[in-house]
C-alpha positions as CSV (number, residue, x, y, z in Angstrom):
1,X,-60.6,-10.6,38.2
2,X,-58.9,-13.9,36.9
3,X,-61.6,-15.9,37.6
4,X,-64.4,-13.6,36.1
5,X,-62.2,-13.6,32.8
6,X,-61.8,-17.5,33.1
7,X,-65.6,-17.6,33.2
8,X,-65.8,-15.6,29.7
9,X,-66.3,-17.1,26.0
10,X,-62.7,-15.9,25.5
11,X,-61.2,-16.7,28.4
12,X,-62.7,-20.6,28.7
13,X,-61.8,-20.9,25.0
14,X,-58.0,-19.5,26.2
15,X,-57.8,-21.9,28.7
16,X,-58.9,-25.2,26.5
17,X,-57.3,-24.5,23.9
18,X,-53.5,-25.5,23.1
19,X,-50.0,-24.5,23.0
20,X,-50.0,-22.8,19.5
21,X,-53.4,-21.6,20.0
22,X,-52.0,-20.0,23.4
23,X,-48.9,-19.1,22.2
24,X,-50.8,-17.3,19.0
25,X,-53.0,-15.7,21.3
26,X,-50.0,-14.4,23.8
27,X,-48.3,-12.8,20.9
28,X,-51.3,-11.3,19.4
29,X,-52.0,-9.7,23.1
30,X,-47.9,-8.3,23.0
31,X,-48.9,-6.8,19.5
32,X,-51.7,-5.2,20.5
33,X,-50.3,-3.6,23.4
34,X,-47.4,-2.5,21.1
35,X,-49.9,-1.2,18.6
36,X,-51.7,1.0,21.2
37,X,-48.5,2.3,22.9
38,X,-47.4,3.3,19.6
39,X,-50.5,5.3,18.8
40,X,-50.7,6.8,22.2
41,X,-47.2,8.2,22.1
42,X,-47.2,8.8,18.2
43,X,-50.7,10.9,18.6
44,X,-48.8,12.8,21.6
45,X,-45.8,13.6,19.9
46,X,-47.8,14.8,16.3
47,X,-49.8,16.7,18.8
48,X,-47.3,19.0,20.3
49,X,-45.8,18.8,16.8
50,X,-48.8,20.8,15.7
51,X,-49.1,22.9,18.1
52,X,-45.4,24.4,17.8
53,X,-45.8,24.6,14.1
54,X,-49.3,26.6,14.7
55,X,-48.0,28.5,17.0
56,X,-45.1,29.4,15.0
57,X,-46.6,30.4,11.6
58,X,-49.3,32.7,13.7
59,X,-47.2,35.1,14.7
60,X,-45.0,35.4,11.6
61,X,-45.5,38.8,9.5
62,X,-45.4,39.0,5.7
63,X,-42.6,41.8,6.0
64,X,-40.3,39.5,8.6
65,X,-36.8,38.8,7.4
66,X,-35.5,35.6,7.2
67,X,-33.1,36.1,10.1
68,X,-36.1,37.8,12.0
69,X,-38.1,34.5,11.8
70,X,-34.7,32.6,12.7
71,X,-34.7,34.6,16.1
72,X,-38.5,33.7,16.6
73,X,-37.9,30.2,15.9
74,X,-35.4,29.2,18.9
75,X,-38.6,29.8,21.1
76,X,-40.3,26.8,19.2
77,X,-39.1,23.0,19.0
78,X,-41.8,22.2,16.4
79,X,-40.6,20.1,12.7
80,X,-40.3,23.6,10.9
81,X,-38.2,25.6,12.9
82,X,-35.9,22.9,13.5
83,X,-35.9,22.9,9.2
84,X,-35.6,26.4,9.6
85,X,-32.4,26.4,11.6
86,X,-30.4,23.9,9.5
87,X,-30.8,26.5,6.8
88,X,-29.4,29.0,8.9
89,X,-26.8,27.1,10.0
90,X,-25.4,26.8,5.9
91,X,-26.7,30.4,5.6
92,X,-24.1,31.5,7.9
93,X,-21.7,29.1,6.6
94,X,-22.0,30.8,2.8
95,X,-19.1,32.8,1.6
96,X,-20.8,33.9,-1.5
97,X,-24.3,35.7,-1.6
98,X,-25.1,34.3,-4.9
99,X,-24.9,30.9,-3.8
100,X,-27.4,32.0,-0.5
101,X,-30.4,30.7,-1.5
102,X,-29.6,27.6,-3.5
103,X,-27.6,26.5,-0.5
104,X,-29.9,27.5,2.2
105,X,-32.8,25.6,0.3
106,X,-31.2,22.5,-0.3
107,X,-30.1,22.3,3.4
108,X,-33.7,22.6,4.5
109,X,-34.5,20.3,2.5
110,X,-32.4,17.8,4.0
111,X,-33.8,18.6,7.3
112,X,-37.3,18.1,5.9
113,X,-36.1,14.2,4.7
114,X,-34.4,13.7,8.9
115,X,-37.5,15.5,10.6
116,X,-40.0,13.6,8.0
117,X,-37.9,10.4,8.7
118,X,-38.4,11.1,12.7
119,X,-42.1,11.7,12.2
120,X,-42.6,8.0,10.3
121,X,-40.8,6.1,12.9
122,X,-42.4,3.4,14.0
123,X,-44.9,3.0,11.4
124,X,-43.5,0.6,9.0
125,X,-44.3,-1.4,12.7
126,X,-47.9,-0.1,12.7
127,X,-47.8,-1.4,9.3
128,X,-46.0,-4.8,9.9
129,X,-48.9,-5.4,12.9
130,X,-51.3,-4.7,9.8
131,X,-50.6,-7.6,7.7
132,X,-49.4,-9.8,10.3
133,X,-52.0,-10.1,12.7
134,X,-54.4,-11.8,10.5
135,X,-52.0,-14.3,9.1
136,X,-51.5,-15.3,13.3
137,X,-55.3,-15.6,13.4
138,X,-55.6,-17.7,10.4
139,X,-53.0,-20.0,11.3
140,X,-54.3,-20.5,14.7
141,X,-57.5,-21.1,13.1
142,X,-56.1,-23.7,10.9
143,X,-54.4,-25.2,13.5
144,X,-57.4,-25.6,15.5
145,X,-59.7,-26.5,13.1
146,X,-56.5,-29.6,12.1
147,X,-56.7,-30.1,16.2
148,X,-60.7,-31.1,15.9
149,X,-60.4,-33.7,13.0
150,X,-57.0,-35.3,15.0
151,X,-59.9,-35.8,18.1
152,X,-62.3,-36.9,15.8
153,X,-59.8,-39.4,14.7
154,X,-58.0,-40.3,17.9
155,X,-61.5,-41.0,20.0
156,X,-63.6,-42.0,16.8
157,X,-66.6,-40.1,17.7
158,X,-67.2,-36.3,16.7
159,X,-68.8,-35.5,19.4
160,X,-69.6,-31.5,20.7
161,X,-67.5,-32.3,23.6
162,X,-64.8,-34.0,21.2
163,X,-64.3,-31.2,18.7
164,X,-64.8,-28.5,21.4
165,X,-61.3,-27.5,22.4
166,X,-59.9,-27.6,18.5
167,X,-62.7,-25.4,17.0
168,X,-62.6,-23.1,20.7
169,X,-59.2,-22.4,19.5
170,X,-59.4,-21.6,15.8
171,X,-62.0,-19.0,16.9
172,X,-60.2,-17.0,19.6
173,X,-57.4,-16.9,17.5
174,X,-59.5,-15.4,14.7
175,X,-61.1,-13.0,16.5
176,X,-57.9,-12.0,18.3
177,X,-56.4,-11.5,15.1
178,X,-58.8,-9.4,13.7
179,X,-59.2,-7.1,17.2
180,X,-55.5,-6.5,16.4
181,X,-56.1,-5.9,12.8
182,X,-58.7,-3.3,12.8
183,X,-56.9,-0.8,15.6
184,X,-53.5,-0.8,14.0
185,X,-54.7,-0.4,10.4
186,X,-56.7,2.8,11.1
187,X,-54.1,3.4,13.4
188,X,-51.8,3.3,10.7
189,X,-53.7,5.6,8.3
190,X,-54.6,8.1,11.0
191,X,-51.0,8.7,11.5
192,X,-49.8,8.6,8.2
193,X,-52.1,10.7,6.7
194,X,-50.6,13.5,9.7
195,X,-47.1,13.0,8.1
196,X,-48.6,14.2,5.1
197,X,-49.8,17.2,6.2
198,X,-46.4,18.1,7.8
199,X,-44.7,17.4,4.7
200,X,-46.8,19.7,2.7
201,X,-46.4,22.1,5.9
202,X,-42.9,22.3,5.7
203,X,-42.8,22.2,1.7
204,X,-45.1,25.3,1.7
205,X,-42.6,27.0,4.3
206,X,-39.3,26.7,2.5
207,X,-40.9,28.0,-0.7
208,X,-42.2,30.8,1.2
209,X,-38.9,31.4,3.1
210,X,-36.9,31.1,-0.4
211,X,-39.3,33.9,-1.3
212,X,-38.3,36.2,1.6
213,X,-35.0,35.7,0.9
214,X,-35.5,36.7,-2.4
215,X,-37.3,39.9,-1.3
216,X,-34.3,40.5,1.3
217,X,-31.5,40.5,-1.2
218,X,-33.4,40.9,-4.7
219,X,-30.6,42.5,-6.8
220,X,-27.8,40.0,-5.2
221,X,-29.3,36.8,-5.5
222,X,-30.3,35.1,-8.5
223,X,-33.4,32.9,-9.1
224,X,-33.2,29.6,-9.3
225,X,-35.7,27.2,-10.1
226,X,-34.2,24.0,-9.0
227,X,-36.5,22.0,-6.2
């Protein structure tokens, strides 16, 4: 297998070029293996995310109470029933039924920010790969292309065979770079644009779960507007 890659564009280029070509190259591979573990695990976890959110808004009723749907949520371990039971948790902690909703709200609101927080991990790294991978490429590209002219110079001829190894390695590390690039930026996107969708998920769920409570203990509790 070694040898067959050896014999490749990339792979000859790899091996005549030099250190900060290689060592460009080596850390480009390490962040592209990151980048795709990242994904894979990410895509997984948003997945089964998913899934338990589905499953739990399909079998809620319009008429459930909001300690009905808290009993129906410890079967689930999606991002909303876990908001769901931090609520509870300060629902059953409230002395005063006036202060119910305000209090419930606000605490699911703080589990939105820790299970939204959870959800992003790891993509401000997705994002780091994004930017950085191209700047690695362009500076082995500079430094190969700097390599050439030092041949030129050192045996005063610019022949193919001269320039060869300098211009091999500005080119691997350029398209290296960008092979990096590409993956984690879409990556990147694909992922974030799935935290969006649970945020507005679980927004949509507390406002409808404020309105249940509402409907539970209408003459009790009063209305509040605050977000």
């Amino acid at each position: 297998m070694l040898h067959i890659l050896l014999k490749t564009t990339l792979g000859s280029a790899f091996i005549t070029s030099g250190w900060v070509g290689r060592t460009v190259v080596i850390v480009l591979f390490a962040l592209s293996i990151w980048s795709w573990a990242v994904f894979i695990y990410r895509y997984r976890l948003f997945n089964r995310n998913a899934k338990d959110n589905g499953d739990f808004l399909d079998i809620l009723a319009e008429n459930m109470t909001f300690e009905r749907i808290y009993n129906i949520s410890k079967e689930f371990d999606g991002s909303i029933t876990r908001v769901l039971q931090k609520g509870w948790e300060v629902a059953q902690q409230s002395s005063k039924k006036e202060t119910l909703i305000a209090n419930t709200k606000s605490a699911m609101q703080r589990g939105e920010v820790e299970e939204i927080a959870r959800l992003e991990s790891q993509l401000p790294f997705l994002a780091t790969i994004v930017t950085v991978s191209p700047f690695l490429g362009l500076l082995g590209t500079v430094w190969g292309i700097m390599r050439a002219f030092i041949d030129i110079k050192t045996y005063g001829s610019a022949h193919i065979m001269v320039i060869a190894p300098g211009i091999a390695e500005s080119l691997i590390t350029t398209v290296i770079g960008l092979c990096v690039a590409i993956p984690a930026v879409v990556f990147y996107n694909y992922l974030s644009n799935r935290v969006r969708k649970f945020t507005d998920e679980i927004d949509n769920f507390i406002s409808e779960t404020e309105e249940r409570m509402r409907s539970d203990h209408p003459a009790k509790l009063p209305i509040t507007n605050d977000k």
